[in-house]
ZAMARGU-4260 file (C-alpha; in steps of 0.2 Angstrom, whole numbers, plus 5000, padded with zeros to 4 digits):
<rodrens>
0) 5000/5000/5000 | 5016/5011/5003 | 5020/5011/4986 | 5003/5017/4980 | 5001/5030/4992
5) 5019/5038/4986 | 5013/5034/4968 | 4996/5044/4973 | 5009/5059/4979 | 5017/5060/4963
10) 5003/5061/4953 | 4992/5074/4964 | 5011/5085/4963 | 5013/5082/4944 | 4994/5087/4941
15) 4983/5093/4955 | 4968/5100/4943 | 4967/5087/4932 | 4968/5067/4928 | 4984/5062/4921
20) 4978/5056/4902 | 4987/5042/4896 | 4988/5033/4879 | 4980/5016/4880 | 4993/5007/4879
25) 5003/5013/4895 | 5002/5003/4908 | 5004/5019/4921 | 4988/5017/4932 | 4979/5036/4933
30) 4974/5045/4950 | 4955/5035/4949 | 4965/5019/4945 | 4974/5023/4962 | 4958/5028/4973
35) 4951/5014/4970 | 4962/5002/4974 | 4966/5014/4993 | 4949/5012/4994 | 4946/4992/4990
40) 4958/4990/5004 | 4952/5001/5018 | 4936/4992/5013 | 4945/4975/5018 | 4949/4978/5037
45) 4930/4979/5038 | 4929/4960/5035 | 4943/4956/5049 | 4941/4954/5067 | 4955/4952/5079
50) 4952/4946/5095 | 4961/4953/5109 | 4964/4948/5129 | 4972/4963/5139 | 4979/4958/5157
55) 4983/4974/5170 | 4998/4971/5180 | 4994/4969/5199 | 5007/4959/5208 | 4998/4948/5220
60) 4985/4956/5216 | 4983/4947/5198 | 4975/4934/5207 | 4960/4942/5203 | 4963/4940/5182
65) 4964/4923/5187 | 4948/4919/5197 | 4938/4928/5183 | 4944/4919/5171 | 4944/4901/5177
70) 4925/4906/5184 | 4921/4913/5164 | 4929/4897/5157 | 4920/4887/5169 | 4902/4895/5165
75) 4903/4893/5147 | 4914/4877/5143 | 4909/4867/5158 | 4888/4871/5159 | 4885/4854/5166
80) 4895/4857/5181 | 4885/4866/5195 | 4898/4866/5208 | 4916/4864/5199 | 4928/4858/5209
85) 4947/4859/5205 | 4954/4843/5215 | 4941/4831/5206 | 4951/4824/5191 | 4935/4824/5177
90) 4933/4839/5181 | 4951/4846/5181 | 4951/4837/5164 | 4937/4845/5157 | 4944/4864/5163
95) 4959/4862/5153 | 4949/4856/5137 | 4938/4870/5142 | 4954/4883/5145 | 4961/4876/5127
100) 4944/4881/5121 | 4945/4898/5127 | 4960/4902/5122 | 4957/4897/5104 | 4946/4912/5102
105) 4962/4925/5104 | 4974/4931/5092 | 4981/4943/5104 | 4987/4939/5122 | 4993/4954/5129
110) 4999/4957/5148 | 5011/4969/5160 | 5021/4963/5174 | 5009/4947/5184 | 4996/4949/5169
115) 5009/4947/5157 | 5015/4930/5168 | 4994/4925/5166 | 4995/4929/5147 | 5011/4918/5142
120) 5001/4904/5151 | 4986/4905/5142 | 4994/4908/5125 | 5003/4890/5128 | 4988/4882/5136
125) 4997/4881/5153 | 4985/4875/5169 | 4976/4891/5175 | 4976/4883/5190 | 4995/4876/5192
130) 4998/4897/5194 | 4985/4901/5205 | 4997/4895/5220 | 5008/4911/5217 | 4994/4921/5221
135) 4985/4911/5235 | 5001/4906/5244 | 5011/4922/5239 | 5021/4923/5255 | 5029/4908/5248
140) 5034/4916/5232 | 5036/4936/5239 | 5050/4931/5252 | 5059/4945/5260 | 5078/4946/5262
145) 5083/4944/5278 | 5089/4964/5279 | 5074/4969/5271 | 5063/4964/5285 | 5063/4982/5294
150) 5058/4989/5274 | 5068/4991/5257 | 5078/5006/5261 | 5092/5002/5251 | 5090/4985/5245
155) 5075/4976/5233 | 5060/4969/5246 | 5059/4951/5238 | 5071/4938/5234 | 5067/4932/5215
160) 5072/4915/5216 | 5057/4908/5221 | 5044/4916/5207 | 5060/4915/5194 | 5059/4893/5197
165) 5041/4895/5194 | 5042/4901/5180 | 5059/4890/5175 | 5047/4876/5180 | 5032/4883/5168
170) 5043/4884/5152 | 5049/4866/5154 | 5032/4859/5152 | 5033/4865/5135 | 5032/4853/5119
175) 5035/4858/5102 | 5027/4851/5088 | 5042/4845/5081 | 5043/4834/5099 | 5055/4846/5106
180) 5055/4850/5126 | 5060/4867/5129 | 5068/4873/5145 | 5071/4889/5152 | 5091/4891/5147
185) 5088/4890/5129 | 5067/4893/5126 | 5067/4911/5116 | 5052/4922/5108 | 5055/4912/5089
190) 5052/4896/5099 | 5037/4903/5109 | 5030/4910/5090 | 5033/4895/5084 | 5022/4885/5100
195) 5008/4898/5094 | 5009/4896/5074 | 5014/4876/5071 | 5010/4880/5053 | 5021/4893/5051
200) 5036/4885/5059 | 5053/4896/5056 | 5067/4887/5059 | 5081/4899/5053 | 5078/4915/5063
205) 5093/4922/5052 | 5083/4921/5038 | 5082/4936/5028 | 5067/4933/5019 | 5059/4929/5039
210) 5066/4943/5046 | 5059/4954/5031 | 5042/4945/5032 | 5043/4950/5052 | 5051/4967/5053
215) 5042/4983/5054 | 5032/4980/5037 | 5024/4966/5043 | 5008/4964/5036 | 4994/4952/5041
220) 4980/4944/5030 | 4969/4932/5030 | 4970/4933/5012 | 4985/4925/5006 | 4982/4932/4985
225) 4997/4945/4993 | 5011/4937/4991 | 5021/4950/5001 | 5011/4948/5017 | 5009/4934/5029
230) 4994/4925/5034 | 4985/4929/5052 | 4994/4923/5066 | 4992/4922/5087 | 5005/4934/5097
235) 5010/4937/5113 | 5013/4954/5117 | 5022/4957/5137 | 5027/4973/5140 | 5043/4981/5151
240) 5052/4995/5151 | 5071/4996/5144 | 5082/5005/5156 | 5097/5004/5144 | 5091/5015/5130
245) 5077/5022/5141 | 5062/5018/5131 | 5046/5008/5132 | 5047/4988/5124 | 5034/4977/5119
250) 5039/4960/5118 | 5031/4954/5101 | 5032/4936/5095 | 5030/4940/5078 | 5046/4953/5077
255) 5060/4944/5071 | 5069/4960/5081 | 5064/4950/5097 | 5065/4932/5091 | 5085/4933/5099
260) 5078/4934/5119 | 5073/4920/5129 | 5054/4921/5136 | 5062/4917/5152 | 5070/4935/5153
265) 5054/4942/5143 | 5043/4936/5159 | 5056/4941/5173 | 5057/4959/5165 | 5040/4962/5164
270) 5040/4957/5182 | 5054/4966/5190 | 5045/4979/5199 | 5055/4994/5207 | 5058/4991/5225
275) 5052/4974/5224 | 5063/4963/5214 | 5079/4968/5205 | 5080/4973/5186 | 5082/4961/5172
280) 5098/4962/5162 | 5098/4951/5147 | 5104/4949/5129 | 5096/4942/5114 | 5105/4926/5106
285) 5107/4920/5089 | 5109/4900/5086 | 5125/4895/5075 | 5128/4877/5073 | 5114/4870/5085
290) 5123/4883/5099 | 5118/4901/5105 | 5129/4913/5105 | 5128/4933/5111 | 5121/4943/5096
295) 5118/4960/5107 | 5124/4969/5122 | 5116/4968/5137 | 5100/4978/5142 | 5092/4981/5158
300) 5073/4980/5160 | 5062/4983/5172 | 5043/4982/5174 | 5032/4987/5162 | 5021/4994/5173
305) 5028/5011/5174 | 5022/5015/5159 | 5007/5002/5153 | 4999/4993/5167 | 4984/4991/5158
310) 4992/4988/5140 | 4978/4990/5130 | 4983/5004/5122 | 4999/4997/5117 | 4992/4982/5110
315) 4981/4993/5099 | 4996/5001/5093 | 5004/4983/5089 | 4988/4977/5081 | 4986/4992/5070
320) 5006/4992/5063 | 5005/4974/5061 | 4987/4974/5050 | 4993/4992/5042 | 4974/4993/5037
325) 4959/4997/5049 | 4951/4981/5056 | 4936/4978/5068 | 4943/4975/5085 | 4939/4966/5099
330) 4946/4968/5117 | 4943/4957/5132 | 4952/4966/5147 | 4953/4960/5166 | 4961/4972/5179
335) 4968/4968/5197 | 4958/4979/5206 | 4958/4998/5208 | 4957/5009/5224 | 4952/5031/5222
340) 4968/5035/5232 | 4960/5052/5238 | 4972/5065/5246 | 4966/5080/5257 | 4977/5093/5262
345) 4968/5094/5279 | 4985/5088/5291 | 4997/5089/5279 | 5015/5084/5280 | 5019/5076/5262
350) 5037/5070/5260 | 5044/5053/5259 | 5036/5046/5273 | 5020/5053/5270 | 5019/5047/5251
355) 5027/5029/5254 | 5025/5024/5272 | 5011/5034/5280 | 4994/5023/5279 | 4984/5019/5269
360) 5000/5010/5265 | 5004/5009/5245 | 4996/5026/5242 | 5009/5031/5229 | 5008/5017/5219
365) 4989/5016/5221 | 4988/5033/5213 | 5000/5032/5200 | 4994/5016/5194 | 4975/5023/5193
370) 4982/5038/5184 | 4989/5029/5169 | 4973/5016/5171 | 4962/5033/5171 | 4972/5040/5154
375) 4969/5022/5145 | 4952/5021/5152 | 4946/5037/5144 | 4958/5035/5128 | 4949/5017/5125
380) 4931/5021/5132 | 4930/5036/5119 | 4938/5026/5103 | 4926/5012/5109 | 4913/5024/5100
385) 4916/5021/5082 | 4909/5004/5075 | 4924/4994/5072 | 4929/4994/5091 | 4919/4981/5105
390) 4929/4983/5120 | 4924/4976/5139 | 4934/4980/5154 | 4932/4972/5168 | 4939/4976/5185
395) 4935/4977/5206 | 4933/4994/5215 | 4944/4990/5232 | 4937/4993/5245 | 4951/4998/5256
400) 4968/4998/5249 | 4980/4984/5246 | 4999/4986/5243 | 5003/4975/5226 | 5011/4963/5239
405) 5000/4960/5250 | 4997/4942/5254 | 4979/4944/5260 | 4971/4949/5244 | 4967/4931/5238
410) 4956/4930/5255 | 4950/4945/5253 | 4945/4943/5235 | 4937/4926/5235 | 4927/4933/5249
415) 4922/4946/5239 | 4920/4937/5223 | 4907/4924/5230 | 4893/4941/5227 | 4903/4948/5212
420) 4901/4933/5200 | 4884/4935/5201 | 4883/4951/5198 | 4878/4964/5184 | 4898/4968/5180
425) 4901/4950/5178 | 4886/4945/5168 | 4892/4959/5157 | 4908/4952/5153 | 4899/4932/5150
430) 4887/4943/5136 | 4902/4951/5128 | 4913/4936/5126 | 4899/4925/5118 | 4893/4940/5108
435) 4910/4948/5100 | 4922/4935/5107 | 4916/4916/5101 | 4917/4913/5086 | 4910/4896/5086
440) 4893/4893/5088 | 4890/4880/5105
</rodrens>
């Protein structure tokens, strides 16, 4: 389309009053000629529908992405099962069959820090609930360091081992088609892309004509008469925040620019949340004679969060370069809770103290973390307003608020969710997913 837009341009310079006539045996098209094919492909996105599932970064909190989602799995794969219960065997069986199910529906699995954890394990088809244990026995997996106990002062809160085995662990139950078992020393983003796309296996990430195909002029159809675009194809998109050359990243397994990193790194990055756990350094890999070897300089990440935690937004950006034309979105998002951090200038004091350890504890975070969920809430609500955007977000007003690692909010949650689950909100989201979501009629 490039080509024929610059093409346009010349044309409109050369002769802005009037048609360029040609003799009837050029082969130049004219300006009408060129209109006309703008328009038969904007008029193409309006037949393509992308499914997208957003997941807000939380910390223990994302326990609540994962409660809504085994309970919406449950109603609609599993409607024989009045009371589901996780330790019975047929019915774990059926969950995962169901989960497989759900997740068939997506072409986009997008997530920031803990939701981009939930994401990656709902693009592979990983148990929903083999992860709910990080979140409902989190002191286990948020351990402090001993000289951390009075407060992180001058050192990270949490040691990372124990969340960075899990996810170790998560990666080497993976299988590729090819029979291959993955582990987390040598499982990258092309390995993960080709988990998601067995029929587009790439084997040779040095490939030029791959790493054309998946650069920056990536461009997806379902229509395959183009033979300079590739076919659809499922992505995972994690978010994190590149210290190094100060500048947001997007983890995208279709961008042969990010086939070189391993998922393991991808997923502690995305999760290395300032004061909390350490930053993220890593490198992206090349293979050479069955072997990786360094193919960049190091690059620090941390979480993602500090500039998406509800990446929506960025998704739709990823979406929209990798389609080039307008499509008809569809956008399944789950938060982790949000508290109204108010602030009265009744008593006062301000300062470190006040902003970081004064109760309610977790004020500063609460409140930059609503602010950029308030900017992408507004941005997303508004473009929701033109036709070819369906968009359901579904989150949980705290009551009271809850630091991102607090162990209590599983307790408190499930509590809670026994009334929410059958609710208005949540009745909502069940409506959207069979209305814009499934595509296969039950």
């Amino acid at each position: 389309m490039g080509h024929i837009i610059t093409k346009l341009k010349h044309l409109e310079k050369s002769s802005p009053e009037s048609e360029v006539e040609l003799s009837s045996k050029s082969e130049e098209p004219t300006r009408s000629d060129l209109h006309t094919l703008i328009g038969k492909y904007q008029a193409e996105g309006h037949k393509i529908q992308i499914n997208v599932l957003s997941l807000d970064g939380g910390g223990t909190r994302g326990h609540m992405s994962i409660k809504v989602l085994c309970q919406l799995i449950t109603e609609i794969y599993l409607p024989d099962i009045k009371e589901f219960d996780p330790d019975n065997q047929e019915h774990k069986k059926l969950f995962v069959q169901g989960q497989s199910e759900f997740t068939d529906e997506f072409d986009y699995f997008v997530g920031t820090s803990t939701g981009g954890l939930i994401a990656f394990c709902l693009a592979i088809k990983h148990d929903l609930f083999n992860i709910k244990e990080i979140y409902e026995d989190a002191k286990r997996y948020f351990k402090s360091q001993w000289f951390t106990y009075f407060g992180p002062l001058d050192r990270d809160k949490y040691d990372p081992t124990p969340i960075y085995n899990k996810i170790d662990e998560i990666i080497g139950t993976i299988k590729l088609k090819n029979g291959k078992r993955l582990t987390a020393e040598d499982a990258t983003l092309l390995d993960i892309h080709n988990l998601l796309n067995p029929n587009c296996t790439i084997n040779d990430d040095t490939s030029e004509l791959h790493r054309q195909y998946h650069s920056k002029w990536l461009e997806f159809v379902d229509d395959l008469s183009n033979p300079s675009c590739i076919q659809r194809e499922k992505v995972l998109l994690i978010t994190a925040y590149n210290t190094t050359t100060d500048s947001m990243t997007i983890f995208n397994t279709s961008y042969a620019e990010h086939w070189g990193y391993r998922i393991a790194d991808v997923l502690k990055a995305t999760m290395a949340a300032p004061t909390f756990f350490r930053p993220c350094t890593m490198y992206k890999r090349k293979k050479v004679n069955n072997h990786f070897e360094r193919d960049s300089n190091d690059e620090t990440f941390i979480d993602g969060g500090v500039f998406a935690n509800d990446p929506e937004l960025a998704a739709l950006w990823v979406i929209r370069m990798q389609w080039k034309k307008p499509v008809n979105y569809r956008l399944l998002s789950i938060g982790t809770g949000c508290y109204n951090a108010k602030v009265s200038v009744d008593n006062w004091k301000g300062g470190y103290l006040f902003w970081l350890l004064q109760q309610p504890r977790g004020l500063l975070v609460n409140m930059l973390m609503d602010s950029t969920r308030s900017l992408t809430e507004t941005v997303m609500n508004n473009l929701a307003k033109f036709d070819n955007i369906k968009r359901i977000k579904f989150n949980y007003k705290l009551k009271e608020p809850m630091e991102l690692d607090d162990p209590n909010f599983a307790k408190v949650f499930n509590n809670e969710w026994e009334y929410l689950k059958t609710g208005d909100d949540f009745n909502a989201l069940l409506y959207f997913y069979k209305k814009y979501i499934e595509k296969k009629q039950k």
